[in-house]
KEDREN-602980 format. One record per atom (N, C-alpha, C): residue in three letters; atom name; x, y, z. Coordinates in steps of 0.02 Angstrom, whole numbers, padded with zeros to 5 digits. Each point is the difference from the previous one (the first is absolute). Last residue first. Layout:
type_atom_X_Y_Z
ALA_CA_X_Y_Z
...
END
This chain:
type_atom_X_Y_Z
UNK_N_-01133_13779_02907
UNK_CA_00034_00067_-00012
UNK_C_00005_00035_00047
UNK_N_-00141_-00181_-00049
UNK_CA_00051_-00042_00053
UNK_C_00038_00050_-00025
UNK_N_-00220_00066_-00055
UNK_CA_00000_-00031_00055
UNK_C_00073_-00019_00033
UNK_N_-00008_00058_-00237
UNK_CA_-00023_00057_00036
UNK_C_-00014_-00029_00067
UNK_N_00015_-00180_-00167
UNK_CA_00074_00024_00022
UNK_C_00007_00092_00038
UNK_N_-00206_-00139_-00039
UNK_CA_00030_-00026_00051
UNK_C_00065_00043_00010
UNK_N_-00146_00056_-00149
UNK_CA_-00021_00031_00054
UNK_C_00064_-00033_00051
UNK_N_00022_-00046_-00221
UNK_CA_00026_00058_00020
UNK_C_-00021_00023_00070
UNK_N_-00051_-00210_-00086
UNK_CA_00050_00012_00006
UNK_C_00042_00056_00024
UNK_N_-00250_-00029_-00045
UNK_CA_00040_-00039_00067
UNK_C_00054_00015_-00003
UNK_N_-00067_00067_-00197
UNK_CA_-00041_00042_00053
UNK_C_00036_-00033_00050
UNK_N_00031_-00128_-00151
UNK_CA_00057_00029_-00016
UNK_C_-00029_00044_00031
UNK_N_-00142_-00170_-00019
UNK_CA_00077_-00013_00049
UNK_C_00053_00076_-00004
UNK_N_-00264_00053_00015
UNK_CA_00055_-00043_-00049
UNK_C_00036_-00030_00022
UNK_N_-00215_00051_00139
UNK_CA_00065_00036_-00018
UNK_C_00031_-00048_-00060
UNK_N_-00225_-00063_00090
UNK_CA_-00004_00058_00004
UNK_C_00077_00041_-00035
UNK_N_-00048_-00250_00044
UNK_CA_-00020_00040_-00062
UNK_C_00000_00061_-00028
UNK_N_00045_-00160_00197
UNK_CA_-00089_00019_-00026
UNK_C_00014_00045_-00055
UNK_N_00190_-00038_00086
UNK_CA_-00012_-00097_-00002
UNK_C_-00082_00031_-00047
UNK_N_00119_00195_00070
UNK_CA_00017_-00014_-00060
UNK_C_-00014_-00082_-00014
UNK_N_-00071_00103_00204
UNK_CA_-00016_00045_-00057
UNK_C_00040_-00034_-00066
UNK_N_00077_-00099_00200
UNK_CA_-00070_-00018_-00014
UNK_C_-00043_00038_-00064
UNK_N_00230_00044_00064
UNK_CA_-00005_-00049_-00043
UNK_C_-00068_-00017_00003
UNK_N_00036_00214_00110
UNK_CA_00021_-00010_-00078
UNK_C_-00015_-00067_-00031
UNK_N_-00012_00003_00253
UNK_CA_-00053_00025_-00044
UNK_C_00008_00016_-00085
UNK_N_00178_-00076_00125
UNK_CA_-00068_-00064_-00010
UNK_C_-00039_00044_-00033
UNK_N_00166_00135_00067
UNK_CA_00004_-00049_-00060
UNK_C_-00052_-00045_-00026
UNK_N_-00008_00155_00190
UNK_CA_-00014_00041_-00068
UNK_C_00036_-00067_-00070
UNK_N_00034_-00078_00249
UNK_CA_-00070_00019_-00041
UNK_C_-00036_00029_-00061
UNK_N_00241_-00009_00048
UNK_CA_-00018_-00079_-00005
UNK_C_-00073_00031_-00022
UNK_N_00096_00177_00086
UNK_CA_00016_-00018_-00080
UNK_C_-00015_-00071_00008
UNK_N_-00038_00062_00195
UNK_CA_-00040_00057_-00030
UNK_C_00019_-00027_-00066
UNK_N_00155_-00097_00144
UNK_CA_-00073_-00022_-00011
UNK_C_-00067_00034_-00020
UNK_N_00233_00071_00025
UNK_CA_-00008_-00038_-00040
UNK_C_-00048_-00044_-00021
UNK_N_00023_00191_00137
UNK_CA_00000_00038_-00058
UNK_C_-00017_-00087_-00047
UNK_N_00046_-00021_00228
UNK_CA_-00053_00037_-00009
UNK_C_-00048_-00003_-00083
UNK_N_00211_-00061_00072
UNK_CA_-00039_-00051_-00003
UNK_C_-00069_00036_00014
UNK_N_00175_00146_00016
UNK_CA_00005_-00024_-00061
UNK_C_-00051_-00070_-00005
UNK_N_-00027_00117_00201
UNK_CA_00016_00050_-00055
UNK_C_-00004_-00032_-00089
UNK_N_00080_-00100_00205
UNK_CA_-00082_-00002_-00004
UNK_C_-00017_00037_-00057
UNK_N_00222_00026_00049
UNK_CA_-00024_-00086_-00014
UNK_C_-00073_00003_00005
UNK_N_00088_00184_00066
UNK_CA_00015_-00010_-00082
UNK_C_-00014_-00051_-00029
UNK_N_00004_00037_00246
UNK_CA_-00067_00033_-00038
UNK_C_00015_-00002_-00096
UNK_N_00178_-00095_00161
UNK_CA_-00091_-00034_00011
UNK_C_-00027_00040_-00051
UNK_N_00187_00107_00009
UNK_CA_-00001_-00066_-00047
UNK_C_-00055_-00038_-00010
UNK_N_00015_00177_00168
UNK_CA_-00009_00017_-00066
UNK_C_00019_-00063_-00058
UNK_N_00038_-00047_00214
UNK_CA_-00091_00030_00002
UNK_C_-00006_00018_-00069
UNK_N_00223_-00062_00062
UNK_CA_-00008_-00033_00005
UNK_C_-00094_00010_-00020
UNK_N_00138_00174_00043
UNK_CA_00004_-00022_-00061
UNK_C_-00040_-00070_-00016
UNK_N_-00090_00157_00166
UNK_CA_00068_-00014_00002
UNK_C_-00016_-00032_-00074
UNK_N_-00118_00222_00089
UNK_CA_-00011_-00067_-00025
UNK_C_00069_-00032_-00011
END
């Protein structure tokens, strides 16, 4: 694999990873708009997601 491939793939890689955490966000904030989570539950979930 040239270097150039492996960068590609890190770049997917990481925009991968970053839109998996977007989703797991929304979904937190919808759970906590309905009531379901605290803010301070959200908070921690969120700051375990962007860790």
């Amino acid at each position: 694999m040239t270097k150039q491939e492996a960068d590609y793939q890190d770049c997917v890689r990481q925009t991968t990873r970053i839109q998996s955490q977007a989703a797991e966000l929304i979904k937190l904030a919808q759970l906590r708009d309905d009531g379901d989570l605290s803010e301070a539950e959200f908070q921690n979930a969120k700051s375990n997601i962007l860790t």
